[in-house]
N, C-alpha and C positions, 0 to 999 in steps of 0.2 A: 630281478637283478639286485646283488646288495649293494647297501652305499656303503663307499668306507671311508675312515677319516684319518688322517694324518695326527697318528699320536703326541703330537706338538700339542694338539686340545686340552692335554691334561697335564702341562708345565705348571706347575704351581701347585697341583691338585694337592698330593701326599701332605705340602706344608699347610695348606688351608685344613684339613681336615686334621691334622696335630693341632691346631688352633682350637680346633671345634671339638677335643677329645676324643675324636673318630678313630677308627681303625683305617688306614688306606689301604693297606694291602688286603684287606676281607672283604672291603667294599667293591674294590676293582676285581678283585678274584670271583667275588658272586653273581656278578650279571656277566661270565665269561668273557672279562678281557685279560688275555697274559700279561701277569705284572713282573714277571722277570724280564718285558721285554719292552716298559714304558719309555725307557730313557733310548731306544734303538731307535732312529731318525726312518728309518725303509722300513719301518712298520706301521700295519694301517687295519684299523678294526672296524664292526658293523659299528654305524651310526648310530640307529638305535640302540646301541648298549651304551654310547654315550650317553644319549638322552634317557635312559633307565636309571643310570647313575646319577645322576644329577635330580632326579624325581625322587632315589632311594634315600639318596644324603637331605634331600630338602624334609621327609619322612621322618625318618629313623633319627634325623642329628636334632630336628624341630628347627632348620633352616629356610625361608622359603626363600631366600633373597638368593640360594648356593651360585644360580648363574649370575648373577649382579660379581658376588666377591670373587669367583674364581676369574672373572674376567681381567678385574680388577691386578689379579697376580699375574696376568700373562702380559706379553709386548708381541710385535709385531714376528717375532719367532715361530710362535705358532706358524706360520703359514709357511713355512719351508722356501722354496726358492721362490715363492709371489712374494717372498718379503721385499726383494731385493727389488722388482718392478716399482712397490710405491717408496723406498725411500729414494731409488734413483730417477723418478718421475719427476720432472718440471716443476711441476701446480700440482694442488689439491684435485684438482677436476682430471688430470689427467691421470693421477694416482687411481683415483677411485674406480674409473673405466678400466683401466688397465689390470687392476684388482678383481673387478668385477669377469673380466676377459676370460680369468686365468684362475679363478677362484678353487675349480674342480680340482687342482693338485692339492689343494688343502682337502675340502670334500665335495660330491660333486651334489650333496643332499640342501647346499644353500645357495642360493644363488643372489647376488648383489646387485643394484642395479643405480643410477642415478637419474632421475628425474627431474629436469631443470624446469618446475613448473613456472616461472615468471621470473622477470627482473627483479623480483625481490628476495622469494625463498625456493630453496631448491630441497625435494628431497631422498635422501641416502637408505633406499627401499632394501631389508630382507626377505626372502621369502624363502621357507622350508613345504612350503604348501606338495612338491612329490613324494614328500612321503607317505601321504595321505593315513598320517595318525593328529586324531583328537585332541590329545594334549603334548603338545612338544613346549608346554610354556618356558621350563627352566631354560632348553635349548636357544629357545628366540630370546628370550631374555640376555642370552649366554655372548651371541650373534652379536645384538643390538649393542651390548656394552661393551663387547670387543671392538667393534668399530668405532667406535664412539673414543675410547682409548688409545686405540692404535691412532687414529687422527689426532690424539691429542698430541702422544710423542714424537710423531714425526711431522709435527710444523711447533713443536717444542711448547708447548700449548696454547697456541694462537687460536684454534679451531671454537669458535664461538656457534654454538649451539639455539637454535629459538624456540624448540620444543623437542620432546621424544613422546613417538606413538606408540603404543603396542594395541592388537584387535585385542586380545585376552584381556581380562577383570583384573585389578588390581589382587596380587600375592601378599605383597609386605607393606610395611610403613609405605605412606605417601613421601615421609621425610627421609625415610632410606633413598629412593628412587633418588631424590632432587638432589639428596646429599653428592650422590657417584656424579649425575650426569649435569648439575648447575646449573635446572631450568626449569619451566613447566613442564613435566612427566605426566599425558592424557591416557585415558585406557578405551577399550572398547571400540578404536578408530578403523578405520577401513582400511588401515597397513600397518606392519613394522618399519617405523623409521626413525631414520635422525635429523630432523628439519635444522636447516641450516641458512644461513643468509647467500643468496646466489654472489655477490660478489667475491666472497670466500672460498670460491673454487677455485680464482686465481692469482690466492696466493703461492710464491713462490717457495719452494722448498732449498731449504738451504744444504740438503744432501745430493741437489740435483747430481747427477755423471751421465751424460747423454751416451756415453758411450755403451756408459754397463746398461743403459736400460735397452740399450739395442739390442745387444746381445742377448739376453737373459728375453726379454722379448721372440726372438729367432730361435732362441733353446726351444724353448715353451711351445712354440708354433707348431716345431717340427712332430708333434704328438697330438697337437689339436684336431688335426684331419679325424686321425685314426679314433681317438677319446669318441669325438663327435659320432663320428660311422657306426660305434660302439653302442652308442648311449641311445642313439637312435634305434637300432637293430633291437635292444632288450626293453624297450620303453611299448606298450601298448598304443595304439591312438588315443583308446578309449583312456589310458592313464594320463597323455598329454592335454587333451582335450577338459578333464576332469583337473588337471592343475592350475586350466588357464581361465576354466568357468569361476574355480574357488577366487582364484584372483583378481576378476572382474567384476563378480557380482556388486561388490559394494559401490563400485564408481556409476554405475547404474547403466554403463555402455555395454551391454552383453546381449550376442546376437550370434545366430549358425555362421552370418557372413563373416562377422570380425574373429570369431574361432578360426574357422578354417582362413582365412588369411596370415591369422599369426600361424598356423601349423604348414605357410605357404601351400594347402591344396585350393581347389576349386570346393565348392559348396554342393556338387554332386560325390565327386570324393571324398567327401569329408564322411556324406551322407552311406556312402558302401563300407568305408575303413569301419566305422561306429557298428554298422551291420555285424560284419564279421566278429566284433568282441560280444554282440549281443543288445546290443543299446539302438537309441534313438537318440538323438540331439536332445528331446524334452527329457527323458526319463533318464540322461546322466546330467540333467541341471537339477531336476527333483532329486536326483542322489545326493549331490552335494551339498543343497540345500537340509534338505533332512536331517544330514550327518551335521552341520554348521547350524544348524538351530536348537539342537539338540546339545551339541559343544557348548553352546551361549550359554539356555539355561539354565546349565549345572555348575557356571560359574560364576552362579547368585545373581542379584538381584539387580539385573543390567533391563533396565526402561526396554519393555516390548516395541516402543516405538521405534528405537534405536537397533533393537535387534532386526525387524521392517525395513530398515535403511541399509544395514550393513548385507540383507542377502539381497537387495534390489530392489524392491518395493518402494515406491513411493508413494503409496498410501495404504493406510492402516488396514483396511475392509480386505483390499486385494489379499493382503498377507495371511487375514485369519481365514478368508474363503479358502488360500493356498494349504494354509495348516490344517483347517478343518478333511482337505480330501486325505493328507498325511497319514494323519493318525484317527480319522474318525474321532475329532472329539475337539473343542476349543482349545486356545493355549493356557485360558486359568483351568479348565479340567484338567489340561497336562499336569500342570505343576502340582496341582491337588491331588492328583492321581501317582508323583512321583516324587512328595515331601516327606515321605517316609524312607 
């Protein structure tokens, strides 16, 4: 199935890249997205050509930050009619769910999530993990400081921030990062997010309309059966199964039973759906794993130990004995073996 996105994504783009000297219309034209047709609202192109774009300008312009500033040019426009759920939402908390609800009419390649981990910090999770590619960093990058923005203008910049995560290595300046986002900016962390003080979810919005959010709510609805019905029918187990391992691993709660719970089957179903794509519960965690260890260390020089924690491991020996049946070979032969 492709994902597509709501060409809202690249509001801003053509001026950002006048900025940078760039060509935009060669750039959009060469990873095949029609640029006769960026300013048409009911158009909507493969995701990854988004994310190609954004890898090519960060490339070709000597950009790395390109998702940081292009975000920076857009508002909550991008998202087409979810815009209208979070400025007509209550609170921040109810924005964000609501957002998260409905996010798929922008595109259905991110998914938003809010996690109210305690009375103190709550936080405002991305994940692009379905599309199961390597490097979408510009993308999440893209994600992260879109939300991060869009919260600021519509609570008119009240949204106080306590940190931003991303799992990827740092790209740019450390001082670029903190510049955009006005906080500690961590890498290498067990999510994309925007950690936030939990009292801050309810604050009120002063564009509240209880009415339009109904509405625009009941639009949306009425397409969510079918979206859903959809997204399920062309989705694999084995590809659900494999976006839920990638996003577990790090928290270190990952098991057949909590898989197959979040994909609501039983643990004998879970164990036949897997059958049929070919797989075993073990051998699509070692898939993941392999691709996600492999992603790390080619994004420099990120502590083995850390890289041990982020696919689950909680202790060092476990991880190299894991790496060692892998690749046949320890993790400094890897690197020895792949510093050329």
């Amino acid at each position: 199935m492709t994902v597509r996105v709501r060409t809202g994504c690249l509001n801003g783009f053509s001026e950002l890249i006048e900025e940078l000297h760039g060509d935009a219309e060669k750039l959009i034209t060469s990873v095949g997205i029609d640029y006769t047709r960026v300013k048409d609202e009911n158009y909507f192109f493969p995701y990854l050509q988004f994310m190609e774009l954004l890898e090519l300008v960060a490339t070709n312009l000597n950009c790395p930050d390109i998702g940081l500033k292009l975000a920076l040019k857009q508002d909550q426009a991008i998202l087409g009619p979810v815009a209208f759920l979070a400025l007509s939402a209550s609170d921040v908390r109810t924005a964000l769910i609501s957002v998260g609800q409905f996010l798929y009419h922008f595109t259905p390649a991110i998914s938003l999530s809010l996690d109210e981990a305690d009375h103190k910090q709550s936080y405002v999770c991305l994940d692009l993990s379905y599309l199961d590619i390597a490097d979408c960093r510009q993308a999440v990058e893209h994600a992260v400081a879109c939300t991060y923005h869009i919260s600021h203008l519509i609570t008119n910049d009240h949204v106080k921030a306590r940190a931003v995560h991303f799992r990827h290595a740092r790209m740019a300046d450390q001082g670029t990062y903190e510049a955009i986002f006005h906080c500690p900016v961590k890498f290498n962390q067990a999510r994309d997010a925007v950690v936030i003080d939990t009292d801050f979810l309810d604050f009120q919005l002063s564009s509240h309309n209880a009415q339009l959010h109904g509405l625009v709510s009941n639009y949306l609805s009425m397409v969510e059966t079918e979206h859903n019905a959809t997204t399920q029918a062309n989705i694999l187990p084995s590809k659900q199964a494999r976006h839920l391992i990638k996003k577990l691993l790090p928290t270190g709660q990952l098991s057949r039973k909590i898989i197959a719970e979040k994909m609501n089957l039983h643990e004998r179903a879970l164990y036949r759906k897997l059958q049929v794509d070919g797989y075993t519960f073990e051998a699509l965690v070692d898939e993941v794993r392999t691709a996600e260890v492999k992603n790390l260390l080619s994004q420099g020089s990120i502590p083995m130990s850390q890289i041990a924690g982020l696919l689950g491991y909680s202790e060092q020996s476990s991880f190299n004995r894991a790496f060692k049946r892998w690749f046949n070979m320890t993790p400094k032969q890897y690197l020895l073996a792949n510093s050329h």
